[in-house]
N, C-alpha and C positions, 0 to 999 in steps of 0.2 A: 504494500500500500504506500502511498507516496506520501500519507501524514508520518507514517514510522520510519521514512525516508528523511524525511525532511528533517526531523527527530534525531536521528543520527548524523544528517548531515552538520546539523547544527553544533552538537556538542563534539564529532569528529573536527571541527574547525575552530570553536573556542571553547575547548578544553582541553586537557588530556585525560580525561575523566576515556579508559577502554570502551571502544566501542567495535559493535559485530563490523566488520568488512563488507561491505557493498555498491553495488554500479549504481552509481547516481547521473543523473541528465541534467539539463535544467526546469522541466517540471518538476523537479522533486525539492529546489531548493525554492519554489515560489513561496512556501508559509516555514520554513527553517525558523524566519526569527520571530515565529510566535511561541518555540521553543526557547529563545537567545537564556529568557526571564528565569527558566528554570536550572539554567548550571547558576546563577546566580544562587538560588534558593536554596542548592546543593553545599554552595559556600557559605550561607547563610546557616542552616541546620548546623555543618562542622561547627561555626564561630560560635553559638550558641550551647553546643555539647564540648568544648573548647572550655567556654566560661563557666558551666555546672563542674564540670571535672577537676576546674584548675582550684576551684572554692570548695570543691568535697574533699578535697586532698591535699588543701591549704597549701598550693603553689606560690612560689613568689607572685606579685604584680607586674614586677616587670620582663618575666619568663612571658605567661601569659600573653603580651602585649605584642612582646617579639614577635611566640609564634604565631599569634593574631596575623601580623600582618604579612607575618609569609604566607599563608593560608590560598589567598588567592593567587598571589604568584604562583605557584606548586598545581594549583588545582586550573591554572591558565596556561601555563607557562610562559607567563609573562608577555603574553602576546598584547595588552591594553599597555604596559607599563613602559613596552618598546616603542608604542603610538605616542605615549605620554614626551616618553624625551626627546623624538625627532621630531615633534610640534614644537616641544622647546627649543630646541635647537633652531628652529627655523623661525618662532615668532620674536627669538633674541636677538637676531640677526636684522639688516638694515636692506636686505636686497630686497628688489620686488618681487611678484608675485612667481616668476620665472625661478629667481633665487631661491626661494622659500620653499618650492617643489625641488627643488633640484639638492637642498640640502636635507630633506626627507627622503631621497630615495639612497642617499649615499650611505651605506650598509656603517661607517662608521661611528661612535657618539662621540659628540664633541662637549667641549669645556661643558659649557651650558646646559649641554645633557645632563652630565653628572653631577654638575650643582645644583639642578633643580629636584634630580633624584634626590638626593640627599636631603633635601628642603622637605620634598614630599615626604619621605617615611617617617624623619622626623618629627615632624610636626604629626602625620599616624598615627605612629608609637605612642605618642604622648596624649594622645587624643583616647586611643584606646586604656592607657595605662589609667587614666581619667575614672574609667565607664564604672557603674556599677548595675545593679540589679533593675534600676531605671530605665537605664539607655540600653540597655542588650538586645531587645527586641529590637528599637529602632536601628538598634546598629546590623542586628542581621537582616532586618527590611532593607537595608541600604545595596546589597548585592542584589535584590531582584528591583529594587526602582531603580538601579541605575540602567540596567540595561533594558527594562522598557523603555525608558525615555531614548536610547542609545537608538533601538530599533526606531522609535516614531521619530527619531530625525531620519535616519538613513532614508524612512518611508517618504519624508519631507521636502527635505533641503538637496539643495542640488550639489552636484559632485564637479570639483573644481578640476576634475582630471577625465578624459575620454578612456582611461583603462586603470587597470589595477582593481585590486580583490574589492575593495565596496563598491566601485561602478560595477561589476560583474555580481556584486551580491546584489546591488537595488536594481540591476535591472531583468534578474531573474524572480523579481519579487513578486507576490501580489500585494502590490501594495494598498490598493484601496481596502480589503478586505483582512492584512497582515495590522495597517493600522488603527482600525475597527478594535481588532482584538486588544492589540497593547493599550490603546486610549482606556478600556471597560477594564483591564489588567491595572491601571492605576490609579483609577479612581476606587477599584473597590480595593487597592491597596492600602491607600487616603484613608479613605472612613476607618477599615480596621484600624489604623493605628490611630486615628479619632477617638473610635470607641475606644482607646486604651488610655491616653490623655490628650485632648482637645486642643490643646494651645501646641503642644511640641508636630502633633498632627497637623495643621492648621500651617504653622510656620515651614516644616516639612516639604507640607504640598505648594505653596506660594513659591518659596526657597528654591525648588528644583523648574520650577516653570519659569522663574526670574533666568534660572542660567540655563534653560533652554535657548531663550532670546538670548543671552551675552554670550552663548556661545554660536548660534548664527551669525549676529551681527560680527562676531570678531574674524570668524570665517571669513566670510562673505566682503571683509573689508580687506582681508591680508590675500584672501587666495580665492575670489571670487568663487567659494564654495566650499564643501567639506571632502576631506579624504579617510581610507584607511587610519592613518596617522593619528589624525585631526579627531577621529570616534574615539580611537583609545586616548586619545589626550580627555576628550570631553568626560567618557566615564570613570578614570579615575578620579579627574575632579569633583564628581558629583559623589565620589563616595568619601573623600576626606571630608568633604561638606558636611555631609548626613555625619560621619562619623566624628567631627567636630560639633555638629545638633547633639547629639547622643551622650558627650563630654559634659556639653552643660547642664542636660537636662540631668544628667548624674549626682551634680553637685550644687542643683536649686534644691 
């Protein structure tokens, strides 16, 4: 069946999560990322049986915290966090829009890369070292709203490049009907953590719609559109975000 195709296709492509071997076409990858939301959830479950274990067994916090944030690297293989620095790399940088592709596709990381790496985990680490029995939840809602939102841009926004793996994934997409599902994906994401507490919910969902737009806009002004790159830069952002919400709601 092309849903359990799609299924595999998906988490064969952003995960390393084993998956059965199989011939895929391009109708199989048209509803892929109405799967994307679920290796999230996958990373989400770990982070949360992560946090029970490391408090039933009185782990340090800052063990914890660590292996918190290697979690998704390991369970991705780091294929957002490789998006993340070759967006830095290029949004640090002063050339144009020519420039800025050209310095994403160059297999190398430069300075910029790894100072903003370093910025990002940091600031993680400490974000998670934060969390308590409050934010947990939220913080593992964070690996499935990031990648809804991740899907209804790609569904969206235009692609600043005529090839490479996201123009090949949104244009194998269904997108009218792939972004149906994510938009009903996070709204009834929203409410539940509503119902859990209203105000961290509330800001939550505002929060990630705001840098849906900042992150269009800042596309769309550097590289007259989004890439590959430019999606993993977007979702990791979106989950230090959430997982900075989750820090404070910890310690109101």
């Amino acid at each position: 069946m092309s849903i359990i195709k799609a299924f595999l296709a998906c988490f064969s492509t952003y995960s390393r999560i084993p998956m059965p071997r199989v011939d895929l076409d391009s109708n199989d990858m048209k509803y892929s990322f109405v799967f994307f939301p679920f290796i999230g959830a996958v990373i989400g479950i770990i982070q949360y049986l992560l946090y029970v274990l490391a408090y039933e067994f009185s782990l340090p916090r800052f063990i914890l915290a660590i292996v918190s944030a290697v979690v998704p690297i390991l369970i991705t293989g780091g294929i957002h966090i490789d998006g993340y620095m070759d967006t830095m790399d290029a949004f640090s940088s002063f050339g144009n829009k020519e420039k800025k592709l050209q310095i994403m596709k160059d297999p190398h990381a430069g300075a910029f890369a790894v100072i903003y790496l370093l910025v990002y985990e940091m600031l993680y680490v400490a974000c998670i070292y934060m969390m308590s029995d409050k934010g947990i939840i939220l913080f593992s809602m964070s690996f499935i709203l990031s990648r809804i939102l991740s899907g209804i841009a790609v569904c969206t926004l235009k692609n600043a490049k005529s090839d490479g793996m996201l123009h090949s994934v949104s244009e194998n997409s269904a997108k009218d009907q792939v972004f149906f599902v994510l938009v009903l994906m996070f709204i009834l994401a929203i409410v539940y953590l509503c119902t859990l507490n209203l105000v961290p919910g509330i800001v939550t969902g505002l929060t990630l719609i705001s840098m849906f737009f900042i992150y269009k806009r800042k596309c769309y002004k550097a590289l007259d559109g989004t890439t590959g790159d430019t999606a993993g830069y977007y979702l990791c952002m979106m989950e230090l975000v959430m997982a900075f919400i989750a820090a404070i709601v910890s310690v109101i």
